[in-house]
C-alpha positions in Angstrom: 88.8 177.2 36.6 87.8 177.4 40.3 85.3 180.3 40.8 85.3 179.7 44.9 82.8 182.1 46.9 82.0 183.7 43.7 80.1 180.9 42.3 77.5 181.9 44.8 76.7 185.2 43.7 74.8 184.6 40.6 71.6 182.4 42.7 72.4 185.2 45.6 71.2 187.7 42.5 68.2 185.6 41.2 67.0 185.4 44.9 67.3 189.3 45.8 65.7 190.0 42.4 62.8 188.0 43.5 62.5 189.1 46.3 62.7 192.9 45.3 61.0 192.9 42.0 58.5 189.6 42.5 59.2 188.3 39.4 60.8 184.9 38.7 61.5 184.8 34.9 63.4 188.1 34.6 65.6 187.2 38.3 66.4 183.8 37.1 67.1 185.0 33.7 69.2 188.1 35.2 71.1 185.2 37.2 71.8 183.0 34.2 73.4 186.0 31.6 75.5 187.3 35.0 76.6 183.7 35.9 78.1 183.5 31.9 79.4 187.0 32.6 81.5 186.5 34.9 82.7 183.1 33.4 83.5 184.5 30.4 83.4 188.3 30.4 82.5 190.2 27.0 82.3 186.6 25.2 78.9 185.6 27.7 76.6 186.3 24.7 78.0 183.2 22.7 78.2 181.4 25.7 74.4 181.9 26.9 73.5 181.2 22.7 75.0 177.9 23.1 73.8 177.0 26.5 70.4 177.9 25.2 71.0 175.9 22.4 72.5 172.9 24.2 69.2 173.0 26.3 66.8 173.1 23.7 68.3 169.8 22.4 68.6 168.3 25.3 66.3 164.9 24.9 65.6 164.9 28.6 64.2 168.8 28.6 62.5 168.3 24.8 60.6 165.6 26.9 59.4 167.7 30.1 58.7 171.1 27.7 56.5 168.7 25.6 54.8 166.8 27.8 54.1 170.3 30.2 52.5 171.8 26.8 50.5 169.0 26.3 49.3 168.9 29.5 47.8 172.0 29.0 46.3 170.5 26.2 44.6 168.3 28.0 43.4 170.2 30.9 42.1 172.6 28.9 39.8 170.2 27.2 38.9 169.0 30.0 37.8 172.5 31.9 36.4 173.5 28.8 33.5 170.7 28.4 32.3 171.0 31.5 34.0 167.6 32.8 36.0 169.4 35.7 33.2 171.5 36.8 30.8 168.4 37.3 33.1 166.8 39.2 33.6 170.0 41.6 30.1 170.0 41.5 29.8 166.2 42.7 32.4 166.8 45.4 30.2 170.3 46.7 27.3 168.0 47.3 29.5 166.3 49.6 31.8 168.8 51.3 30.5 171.5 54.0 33.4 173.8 54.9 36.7 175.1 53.3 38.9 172.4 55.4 37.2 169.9 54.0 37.5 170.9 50.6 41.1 171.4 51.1 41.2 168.1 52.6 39.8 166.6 49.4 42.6 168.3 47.7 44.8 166.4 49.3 43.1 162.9 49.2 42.8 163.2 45.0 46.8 164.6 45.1 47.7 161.2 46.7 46.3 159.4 44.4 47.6 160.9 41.5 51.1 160.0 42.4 53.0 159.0 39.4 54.6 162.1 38.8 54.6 165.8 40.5 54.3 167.4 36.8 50.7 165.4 36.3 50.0 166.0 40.2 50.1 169.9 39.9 48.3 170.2 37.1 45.5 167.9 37.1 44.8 168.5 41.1 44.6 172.0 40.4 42.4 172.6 37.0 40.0 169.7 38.9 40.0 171.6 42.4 39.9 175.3 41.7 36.3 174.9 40.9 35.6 173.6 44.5 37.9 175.3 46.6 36.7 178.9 45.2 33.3 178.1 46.1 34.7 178.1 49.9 36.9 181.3 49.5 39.9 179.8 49.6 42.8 181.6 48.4 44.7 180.5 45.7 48.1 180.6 47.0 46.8 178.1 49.7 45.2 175.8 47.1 48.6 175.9 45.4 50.2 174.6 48.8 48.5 171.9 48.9 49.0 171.0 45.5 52.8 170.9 45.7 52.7 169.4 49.0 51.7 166.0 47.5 53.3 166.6 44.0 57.5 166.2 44.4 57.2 165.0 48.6 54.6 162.3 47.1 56.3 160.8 43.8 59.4 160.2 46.7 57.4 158.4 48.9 56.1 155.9 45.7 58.5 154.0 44.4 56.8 153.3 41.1 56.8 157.3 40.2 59.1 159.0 37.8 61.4 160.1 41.0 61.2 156.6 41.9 62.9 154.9 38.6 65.1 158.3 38.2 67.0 157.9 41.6 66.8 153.9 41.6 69.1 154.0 38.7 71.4 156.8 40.3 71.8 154.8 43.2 73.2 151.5 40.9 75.0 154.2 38.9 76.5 154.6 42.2 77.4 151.4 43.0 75.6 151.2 46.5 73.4 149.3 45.0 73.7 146.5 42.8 72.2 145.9 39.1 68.5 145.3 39.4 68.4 146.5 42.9 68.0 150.2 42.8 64.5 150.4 43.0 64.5 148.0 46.4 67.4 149.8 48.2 65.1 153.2 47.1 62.7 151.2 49.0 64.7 150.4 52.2 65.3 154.0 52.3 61.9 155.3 51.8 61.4 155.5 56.2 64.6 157.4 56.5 62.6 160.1 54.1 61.5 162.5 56.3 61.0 166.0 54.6 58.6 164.3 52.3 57.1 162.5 55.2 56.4 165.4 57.3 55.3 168.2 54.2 52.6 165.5 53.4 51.7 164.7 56.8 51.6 168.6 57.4 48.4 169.2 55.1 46.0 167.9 56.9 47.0 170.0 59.8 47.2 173.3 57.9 44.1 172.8 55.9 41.8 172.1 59.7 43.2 175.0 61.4 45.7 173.0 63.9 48.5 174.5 62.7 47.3 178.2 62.0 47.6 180.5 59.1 51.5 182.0 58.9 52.5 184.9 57.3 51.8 185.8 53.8 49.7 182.8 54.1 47.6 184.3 56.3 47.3 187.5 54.7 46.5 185.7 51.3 43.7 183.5 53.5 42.0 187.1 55.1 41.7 188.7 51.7 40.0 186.2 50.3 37.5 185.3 53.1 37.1 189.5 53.6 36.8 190.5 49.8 36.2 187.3 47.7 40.0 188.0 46.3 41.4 184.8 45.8 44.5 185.8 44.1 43.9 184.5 41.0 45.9 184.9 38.0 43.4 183.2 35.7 39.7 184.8 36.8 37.4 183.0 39.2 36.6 180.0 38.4 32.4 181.4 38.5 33.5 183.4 35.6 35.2 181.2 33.3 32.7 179.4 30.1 32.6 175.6 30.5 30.3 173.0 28.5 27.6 170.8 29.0 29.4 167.9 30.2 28.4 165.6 32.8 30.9 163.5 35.1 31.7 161.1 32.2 33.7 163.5 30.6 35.8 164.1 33.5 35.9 160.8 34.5 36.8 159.1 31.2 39.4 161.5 29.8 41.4 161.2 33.4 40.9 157.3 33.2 42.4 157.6 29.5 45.4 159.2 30.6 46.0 157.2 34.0 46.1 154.0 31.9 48.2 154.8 29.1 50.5 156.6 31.5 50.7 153.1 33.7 50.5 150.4 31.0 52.4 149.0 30.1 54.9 151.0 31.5 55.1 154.0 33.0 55.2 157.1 30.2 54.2 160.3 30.8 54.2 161.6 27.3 52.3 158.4 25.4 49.9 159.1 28.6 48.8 162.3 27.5 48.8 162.1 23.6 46.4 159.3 24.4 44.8 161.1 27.1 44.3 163.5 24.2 43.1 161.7 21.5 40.7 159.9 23.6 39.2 163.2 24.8 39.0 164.7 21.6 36.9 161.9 19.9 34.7 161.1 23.2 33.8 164.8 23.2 33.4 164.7 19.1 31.4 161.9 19.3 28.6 163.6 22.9 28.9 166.5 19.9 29.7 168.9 22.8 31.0 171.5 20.3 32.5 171.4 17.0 35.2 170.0 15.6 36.4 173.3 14.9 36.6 174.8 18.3 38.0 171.5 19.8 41.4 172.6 17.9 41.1 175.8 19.0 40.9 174.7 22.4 44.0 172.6 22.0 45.8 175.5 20.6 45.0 177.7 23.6 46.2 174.8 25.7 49.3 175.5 24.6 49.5 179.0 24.5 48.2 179.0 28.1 51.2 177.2 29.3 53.7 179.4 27.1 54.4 181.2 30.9 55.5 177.9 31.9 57.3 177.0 29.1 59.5 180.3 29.2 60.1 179.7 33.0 61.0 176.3 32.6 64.0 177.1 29.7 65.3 180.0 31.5 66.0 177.4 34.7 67.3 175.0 32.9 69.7 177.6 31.5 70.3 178.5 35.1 71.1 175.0 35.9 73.5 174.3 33.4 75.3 178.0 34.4 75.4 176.8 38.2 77.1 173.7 36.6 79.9 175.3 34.9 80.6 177.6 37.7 80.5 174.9 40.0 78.7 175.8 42.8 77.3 172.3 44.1 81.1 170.9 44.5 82.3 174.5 46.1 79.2 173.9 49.1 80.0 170.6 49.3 84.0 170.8 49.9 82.8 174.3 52.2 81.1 171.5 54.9 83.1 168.8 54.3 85.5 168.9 57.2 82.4 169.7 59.1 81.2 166.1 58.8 81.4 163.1 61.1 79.5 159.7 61.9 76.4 161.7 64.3 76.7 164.7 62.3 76.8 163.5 58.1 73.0 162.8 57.9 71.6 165.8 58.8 74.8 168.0 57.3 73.9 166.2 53.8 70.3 167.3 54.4 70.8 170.8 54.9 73.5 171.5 52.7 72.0 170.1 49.9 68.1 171.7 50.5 70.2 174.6 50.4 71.8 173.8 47.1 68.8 172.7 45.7 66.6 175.4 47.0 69.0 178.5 45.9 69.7 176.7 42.4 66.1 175.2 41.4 67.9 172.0 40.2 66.4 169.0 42.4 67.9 166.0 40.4 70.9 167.6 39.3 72.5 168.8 42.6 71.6 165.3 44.2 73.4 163.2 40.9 76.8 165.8 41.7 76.5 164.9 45.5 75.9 161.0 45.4 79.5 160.4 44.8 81.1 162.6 48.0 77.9 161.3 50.5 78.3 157.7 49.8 82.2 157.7 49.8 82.0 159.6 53.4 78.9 157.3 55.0 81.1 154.1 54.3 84.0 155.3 55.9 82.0 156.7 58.6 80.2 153.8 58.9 76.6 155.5 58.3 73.6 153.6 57.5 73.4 154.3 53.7 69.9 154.1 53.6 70.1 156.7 55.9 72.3 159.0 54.2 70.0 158.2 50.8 66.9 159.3 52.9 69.1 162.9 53.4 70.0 163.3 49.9 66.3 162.7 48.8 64.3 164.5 51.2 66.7 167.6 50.3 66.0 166.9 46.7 62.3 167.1 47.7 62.9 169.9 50.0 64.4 172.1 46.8 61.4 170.9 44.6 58.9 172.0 47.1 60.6 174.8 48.4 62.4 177.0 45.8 60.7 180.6 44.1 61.6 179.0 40.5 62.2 175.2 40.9 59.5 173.6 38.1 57.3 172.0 40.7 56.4 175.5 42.1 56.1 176.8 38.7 54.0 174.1 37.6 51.7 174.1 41.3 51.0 177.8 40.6 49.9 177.1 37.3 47.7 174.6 38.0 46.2 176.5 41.0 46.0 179.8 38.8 48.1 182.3 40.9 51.4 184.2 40.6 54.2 181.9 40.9 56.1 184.4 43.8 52.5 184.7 45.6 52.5 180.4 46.0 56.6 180.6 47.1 56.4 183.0 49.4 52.9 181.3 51.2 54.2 178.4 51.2 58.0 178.6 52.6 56.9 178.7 56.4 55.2 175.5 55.9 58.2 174.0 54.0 60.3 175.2 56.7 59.0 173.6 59.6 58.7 170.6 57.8 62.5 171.1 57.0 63.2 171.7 60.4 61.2 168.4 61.5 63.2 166.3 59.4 66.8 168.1 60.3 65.9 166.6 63.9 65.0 163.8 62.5 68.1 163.0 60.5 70.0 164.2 63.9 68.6 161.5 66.4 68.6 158.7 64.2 72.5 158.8 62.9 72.9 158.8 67.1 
């Protein structure tokens, strides 16, 4: 069944609620049961059951809810010894203002790059330390997080994006077997939302481009009243160890490799990351056996938040799926397209899409096969067109109240989820609107 207009109301609910109620889990839960309500009226209760069900077995979602919990394994091992606070320590000696501190942020987020989920979460829990020491708020820490967690792992081709939309693109057949990953490449220029929201940092964090907004507000607090908007306590005021720099250093070392070699794998990464950590900081006897597995175990329960958030929009996903609404927007512009015009249409219908649904792979994977059909007969650069689709994938990641990169960014940075969306959205727009005129000129 065709649902037409109406498959927009359910994300037009989840984003009011947010606004109104500034709380993410209960409007993208509320959108999810009233998306199966009106697909299948008094039966939705089965239907949401066996979605829920459906996602929980999911191999693909059993992966990202496992490695996100163990990540908070990690991290809290890691803030717990000490090891994060000596190297904010380390970095102080060196850094004499609040831009520079933010700009640090942004150098050790562009190295992390091999995935936005170990990008939000390690910049933050090793940053939070150092940027509260300047009276930074938060929500603007949490912006420069995500600005080099999705827009990076595009710009890399050897991140999980990378491989993930390599293989679309041969699934696709514009690219032949084996040569995902280099067309990927060939469209990396042609990228420019990710481009510009990483370029953009710098700017924001020296003052160039003032304070907007929320952001602003956020920024005054905290320099007025020491209220950094955190959801997790000052960093001053949390208990840490006695460990030096080693057992920062070693434990992120531990995870980097086994994550890279010898392939990339998030999840053997971090058990080994794990297991390393746990018997380095057994064997420096920084605390007992006994409350090293009680630190794992709040590890997990810490990211519980997360967890919930993540299941409920994966649940929303799947109802935007059945209901259709990526193939009702894309049909709704497609007589709107032409040769000048299908670039920077692709890009802004689809950062819509992605931005109202939260889904930044999925919507992308549903448009591949209308773009690429419509660039060849229009004769359009598909490199081009593949530079639209992906900076609007990035664009939803970055952008969106609920998408898992914000949820995960605001974790990492310790504020409220809304507080980091809302902050952050001017930025994200002007780099949008960068790009949109960049997509324009360069189809002409």
């Amino acid at each position: 069944m065709e649902y037409g207009i109406v498959s927009l109301l359910p994300t037009a609910l989840v984003l009011i609620l947010a606004v109104i109620t500034q709380r993410t889990l209960e409007s993208v839960i509320a959108g999810a049961i009233f998306a199966f309500l009106l697909m299948d009226g008094t039966g939705f209760v089965d239907t949401l059951a066996e979605v829920s069900l459906d996602v929980l077995r999911d191999e693909d979602i059993a992966w990202i809810i496992l490695v996100c919990a163990l990540y908070g394994v990690f991290i809290a091992l890691l803030v717990r010894s000490g090891g994060s606070m000596a190297f904010g320590n380390l970095l102080l000696t060196r850094l004499r203002s609040k831009g520079q501190s933010l700009f640090a942020t942004w150098v050790l987020g562009l190295f992390i790059f091999l995935d936005d989920y170990l990008n939000s979460l390690t910049v933050g829990a090793t940053m939070k330390a150092v940027t509260d020491r300047f009276k930074t708020s938060r929500a603007m820490l949490a912006y420069v997080i995500d600005s080099t967690a999705a827009p990076l792992c595009l710009l890399v081709p050897i991140s999980s994006w990378g491989a993930y939309f390599a293989g679309l693109l041969e699934k696709n057949a514009v690219a032949a077997d084996g040569q995902g990953l280099s067309l990927f490449i060939e469209s990396i220029p042609y990228m420019f939302y990710p481009l510009v929201a990483v370029m953009l940092v710098p700017w924001v964090a020296s003052g160039f481009i003032p304070r907007i907004g929320p952001m602003r507000k956020a920024e005054e607090l905290a320099e007025a009243t020491g209220d950094l908007g955190a959801t997790d306590g000052d960093s001053s005021e949390l208990e840490f160890g006695i460990g030096g720099p080693s057992t920062f250093f070693l434990p992120i070392f531990a995870l980097l490799f086994f994550t890279v070699f010898p392939s990339v794998d998030l999840l053997r990464g971090v058990i080994a990351g794990i297991l390393v950590t746990v018997v380095y900081f057994a064997s420096l006897r920084l605390m007992p056996l006994s409350e090293l597995f009680d630190i794992c175990t709040n590890g997990i329960k810490i990211m519980v938040p997360v967890l919930a958030m993540l299941l409920a929009l994966f649940v929303f996903v799947e109802a935007n799926d059945r209901i259709g609404l990526t193939e009702y927007v894309i049909q709704a512009v497609r007589p709107y397209m032409n040769a000048s015009m299908l670039p920077v249409i692709v890009f802004i219908t689809m950062s819509a899409v992605s931005f109202a649904t939260g889904s930044n792979w999925g919507v992308i994977a549903i448009a591949m096969p209308v773009a690429f059909p419509l660039a060849q007969a229009y004769d359009v650069s598909i490199p081009l067109v593949i530079g639209a689709l992906l900076s609007a994938s990035g664009f939803g990641s970055h952008a969106c109240f609920y998408s898992d990169s914000t949820v995960l960014s605001a974790q990492g940075a310790g504020c409220n989820t809304y507080q980091h969306a809302v902050t952050q959205l001017p930025y994200a727009l002007i780099a949008a609107a960068v790009a949109a005129l960049g997509f324009l000129f360069a189809a002409t």
